[in-house]
N, C-alpha and C positions, 0 to 999 in steps of 0.2 A: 312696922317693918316685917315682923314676923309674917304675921296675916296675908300684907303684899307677897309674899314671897310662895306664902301657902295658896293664895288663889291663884299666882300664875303658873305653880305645878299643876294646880287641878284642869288651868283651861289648857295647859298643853299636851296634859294625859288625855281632856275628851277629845285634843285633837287630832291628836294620834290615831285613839280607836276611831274615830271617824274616817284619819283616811285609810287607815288599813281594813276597815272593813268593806271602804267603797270601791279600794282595789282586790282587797280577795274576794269579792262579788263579782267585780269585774271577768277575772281570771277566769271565777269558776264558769260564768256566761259564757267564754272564748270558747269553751268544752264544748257546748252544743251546736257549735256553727258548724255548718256541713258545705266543705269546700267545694269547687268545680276540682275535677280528678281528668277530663277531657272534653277539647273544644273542637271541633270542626264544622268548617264551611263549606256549606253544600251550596247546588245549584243542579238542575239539570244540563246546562252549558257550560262546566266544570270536569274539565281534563286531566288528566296524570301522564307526565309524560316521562320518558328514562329515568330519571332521577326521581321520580318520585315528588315532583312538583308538581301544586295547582295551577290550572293555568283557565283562561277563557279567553277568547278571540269572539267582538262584538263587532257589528259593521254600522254604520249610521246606512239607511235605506234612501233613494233620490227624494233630493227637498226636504231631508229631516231633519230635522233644528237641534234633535236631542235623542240622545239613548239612554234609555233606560233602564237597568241591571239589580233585581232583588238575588241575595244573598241567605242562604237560612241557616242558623247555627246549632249545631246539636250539642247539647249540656249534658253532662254526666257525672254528675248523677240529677237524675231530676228533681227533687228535693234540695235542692243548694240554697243554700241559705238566702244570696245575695249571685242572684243571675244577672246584672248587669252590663253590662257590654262595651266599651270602647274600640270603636272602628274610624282606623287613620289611614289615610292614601298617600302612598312617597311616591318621590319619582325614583329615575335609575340612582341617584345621587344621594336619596338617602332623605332629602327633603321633601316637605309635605306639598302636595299637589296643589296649585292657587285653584281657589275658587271658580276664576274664569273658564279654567277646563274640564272638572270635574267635581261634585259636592256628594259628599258621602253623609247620610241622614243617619241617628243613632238607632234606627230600627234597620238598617242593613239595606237600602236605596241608596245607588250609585246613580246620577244621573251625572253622564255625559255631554260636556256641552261644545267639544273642539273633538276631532281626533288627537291620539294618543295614543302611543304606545309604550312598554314595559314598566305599569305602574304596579305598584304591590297594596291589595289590602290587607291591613292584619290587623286582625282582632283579635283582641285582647279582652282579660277578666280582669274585674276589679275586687275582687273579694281578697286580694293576697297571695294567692294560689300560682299567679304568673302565668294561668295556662294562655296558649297565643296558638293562632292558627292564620299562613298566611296564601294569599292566591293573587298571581299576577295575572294582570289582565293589561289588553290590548283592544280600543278600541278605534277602527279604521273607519276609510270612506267607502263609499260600498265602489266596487271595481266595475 
């Protein structure tokens, strides 16, 4: 009984040190991650307009099936640990744009496949950090 009792203190002490070691390794790891501090979405077809909103106005051209829109992100600091990207398209409503009218690629291609107007892309960091930068776009028929 004794015995039992003395090896199940010994395996709950190493197990202890094992997870407290494997979390304060952990901890200390978090120390060197180097956050996104700012995101923004450029384009040279990329507006500001009173308020200080993105914007971009595309036109589909006669007979064109589809529009095309690269998007390029500037990270800050360039060294971030975890540069990774999430890019979602709402409508005015707050809901994610169906596929049938527009598909947003995770490297920042928008291709348009109906007109549309007042959709918002906003991209987003995945590192934790929340950083978000957002640009609405519009795209028409050509006039």
């Amino acid at each position: 009984m004794r015995k039992s009792v003395l090896f199940l203190i010994g395996v709950l002490y190493l197990v202890s040190v094992v997870v407290v070691t494997f979390f304060g390794m952990q901890a200390r790891m978090d120390q060197f991650k180097v956050y996104i501090t700012s995101l923004e979405i450029s384009n040279e077809n990329i507006n500001i307009d009173d308020e200080n909103l993105k914007y971009a106005v595309l036109r589909f051209k006669q007979n064109e099936e589809i529009v095309s829109f690269w998007v390029e992100t500037k990270i800050e600091p360039s060294n971030a640990t975890n540069t990774k990207l999430d890019y979602i398209l709402l409508n005015s409503k707050g809901e994610k744009v169906s596929d049938e009218v527009a598909i947003v690629s995770q490297l920042g291609e928008i291709v348009f496949l109906k007109p549309v107007s007042g959709i918002s892309l906003i991209v987003l960091s995945t590192d934790g950090s929340n950083m978000r930068d957002t640009l609405r776009i519009s795209c028409l028929r050509a006039k």
